[in-house]
Structures are given as structure tokens and as C-alpha cells.
C-alpha positions in Angstrom: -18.5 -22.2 -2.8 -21.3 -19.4 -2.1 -20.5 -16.7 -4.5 -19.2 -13.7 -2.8 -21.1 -9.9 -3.0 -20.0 -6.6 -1.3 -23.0 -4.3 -1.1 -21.7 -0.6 -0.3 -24.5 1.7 1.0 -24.0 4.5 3.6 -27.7 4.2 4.4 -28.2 1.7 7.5 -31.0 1.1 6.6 -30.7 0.2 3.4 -27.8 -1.9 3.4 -29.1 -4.6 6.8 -32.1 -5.1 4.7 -29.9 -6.0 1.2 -27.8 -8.0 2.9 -29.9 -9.8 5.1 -31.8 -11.0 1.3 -28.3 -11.9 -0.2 -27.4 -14.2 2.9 -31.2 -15.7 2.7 -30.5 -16.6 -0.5 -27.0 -18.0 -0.1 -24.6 -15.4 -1.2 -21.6 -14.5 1.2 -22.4 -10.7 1.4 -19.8 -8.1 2.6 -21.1 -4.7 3.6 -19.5 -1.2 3.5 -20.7 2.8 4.3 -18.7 4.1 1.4 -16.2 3.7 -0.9 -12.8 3.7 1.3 -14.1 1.5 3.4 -15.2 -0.9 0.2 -11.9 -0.8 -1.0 -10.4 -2.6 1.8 -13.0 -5.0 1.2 -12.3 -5.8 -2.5 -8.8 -6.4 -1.8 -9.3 -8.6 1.1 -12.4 -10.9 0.0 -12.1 -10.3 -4.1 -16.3 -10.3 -4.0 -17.6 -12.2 -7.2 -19.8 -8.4 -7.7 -20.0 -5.4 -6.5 -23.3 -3.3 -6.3 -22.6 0.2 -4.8 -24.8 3.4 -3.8 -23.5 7.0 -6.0 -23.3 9.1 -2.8 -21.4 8.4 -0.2 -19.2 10.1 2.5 -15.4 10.1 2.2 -15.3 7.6 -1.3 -18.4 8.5 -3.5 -19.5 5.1 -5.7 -18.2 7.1 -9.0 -14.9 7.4 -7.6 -15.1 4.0 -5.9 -16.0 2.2 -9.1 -13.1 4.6 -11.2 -10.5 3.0 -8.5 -11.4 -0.8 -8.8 -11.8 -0.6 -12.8 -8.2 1.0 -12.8 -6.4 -2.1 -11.4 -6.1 -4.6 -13.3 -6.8 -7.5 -10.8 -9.8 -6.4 -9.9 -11.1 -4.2 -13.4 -13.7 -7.3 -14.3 -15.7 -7.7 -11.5 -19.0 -6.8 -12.3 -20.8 -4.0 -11.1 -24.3 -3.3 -10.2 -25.2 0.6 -9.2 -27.6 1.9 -6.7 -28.7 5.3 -7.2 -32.0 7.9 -6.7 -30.3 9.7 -9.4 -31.2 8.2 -13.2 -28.9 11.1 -15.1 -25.8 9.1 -13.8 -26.5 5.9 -15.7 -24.9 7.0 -18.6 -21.5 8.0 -17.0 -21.4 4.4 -15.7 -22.4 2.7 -19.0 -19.7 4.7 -20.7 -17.3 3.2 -17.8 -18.7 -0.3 -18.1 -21.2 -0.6 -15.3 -23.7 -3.4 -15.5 -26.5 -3.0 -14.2 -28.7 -0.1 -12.6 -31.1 -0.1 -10.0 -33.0 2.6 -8.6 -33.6 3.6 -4.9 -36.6 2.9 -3.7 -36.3 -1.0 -4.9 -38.1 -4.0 -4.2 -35.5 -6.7 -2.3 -37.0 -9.0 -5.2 -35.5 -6.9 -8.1 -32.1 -6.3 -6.6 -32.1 -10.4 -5.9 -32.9 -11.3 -10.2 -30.6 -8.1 -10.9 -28.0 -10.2 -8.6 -28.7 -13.4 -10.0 -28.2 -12.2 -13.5 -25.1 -10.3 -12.9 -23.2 -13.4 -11.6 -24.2 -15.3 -14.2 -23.1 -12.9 -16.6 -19.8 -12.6 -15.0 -16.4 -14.0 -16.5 -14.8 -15.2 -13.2 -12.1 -17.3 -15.7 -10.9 -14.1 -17.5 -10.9 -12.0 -14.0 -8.2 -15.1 -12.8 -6.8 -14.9 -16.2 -6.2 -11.0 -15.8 -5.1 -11.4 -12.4 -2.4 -14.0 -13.4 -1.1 -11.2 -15.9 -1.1 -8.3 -13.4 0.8 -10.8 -10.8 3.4 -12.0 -14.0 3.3 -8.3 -14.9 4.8 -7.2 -10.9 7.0 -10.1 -11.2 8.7 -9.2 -14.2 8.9 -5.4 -12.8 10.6 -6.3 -9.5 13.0 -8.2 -11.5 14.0 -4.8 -13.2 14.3 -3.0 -10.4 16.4 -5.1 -8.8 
């Protein structure tokens, strides 16, 4: 199974050209404008990473990345940040980003970048910490009802 990556960029441009690579190189790649729009996406396709632009209309990336970090089925997946903007990387390392690339890049970089993200990634402890969030709503419906 290909593994799954949703690139969120609000720049057309930008994002046809980093998702045309991904496919090329076999990933199943998702695309969003901006962070609301992303979020729908990692709920339906639960992407194996996520690598998302800073500013963005409607849902910046900061916010976007504080929202999927705060659930608990989704808090591991891996993140990879696209930004013109270098002073953010520290906010993101403090919040557990991954990886950092910065806009202009060359396709080649965000592909190794890609590569070593997913193999970085702990897909068995997101499942395990998805089985504990499901067990977790389970035991709370029980007490409500």
C-alpha cells in the first residue's frame, strides 16, 4: 500500500508542482489551500505525513498543526513544515514538528525530506494510540449512558 501524504499549500502553484513529484514517486498525495480544508482531509484519509505551508487563509499551518497534535488519533503523524519564514522553526520544534523546509525548494529536497520522514515515522504506535482514543470513547459513552 503506497503511503499516504497530504501537502497543504494555498499557493497553486506550489502545491500542483509537489504533488505531481509525490505521485511520480509513488506516494498517494492529498492536496489542500489551507488548514480547514486539511482537516477534513486528515480525518477522512489518515495521511501517513503531513507537510503544511505557515500562511494560509481561513486555517494558518500553526493553527492547523496545534489542531491535529491535540487529538489523540491523529497527534503522531509526522509533520514536515513549509515556510519563507526561518524564525518560526523554533515554535514548531518546541510543538514536535519534524522537519523544515524552506520556500523556494528544489522538488529534490522536499522528495529525501519525504522519504526520511516516513521512514522515521511510528505508524504501529499512531494505531496503538488510536486503539486507546477509540477504547477511551467507548468507555465514556458507557458513562454517559
Amino acid at each position: 500500500m503506497d503511503k499516504k501524504v497530504l501537502f497543504v499549500e494555498d499557493e497553486d502553484v506550489i502545491r500542483e508542482m509537489a504533488g505531481n513529484k509525490l505521485k511520480r514517486e509513488g506516494y498517494e498525495v492529498f492536496v489542500a489551500a489551507d488548514g480547514v480544508e486539511a482537516l477534513e482531509l486528515v480525518e477522512k484519509n489518515d495521511p501517513d505525513l503531513i507537510i503544511t505551508d505557515v500562511v494560509m487563509p481561513r486555517m494558518d499551518g500553526y493553527e492547523f498543526f496545534k489542531s491535529v497534535r491535540s487529538d489523540p488519533s491523529t497527534a503522531t503523524i509526522p509533520f514536515i513544515i513549509l515556510t519563507a519564514r526561518g524564525m518560526m522553526e523554533d515554535a514548531f520544534l518546541a510543538l514536535g514538528a519534524e522537519e523544515f523546509i524552506a520556500k523556494p525548494f528544489a522538488p529534490e529536497d522536499l522528495s529525501k525530506l519525504v522519504s526520511k520522514a516516513l521512514k522515521d515515522s511510528k505508524k504501529e504506535y499512531r494505531q496503538e494510540v488510536k486503539d486507546n482514543a477509540n477504547l477511551m470513547n467507548i468507555i465514556r459513552k458507557n458513562k454517559e449512558e
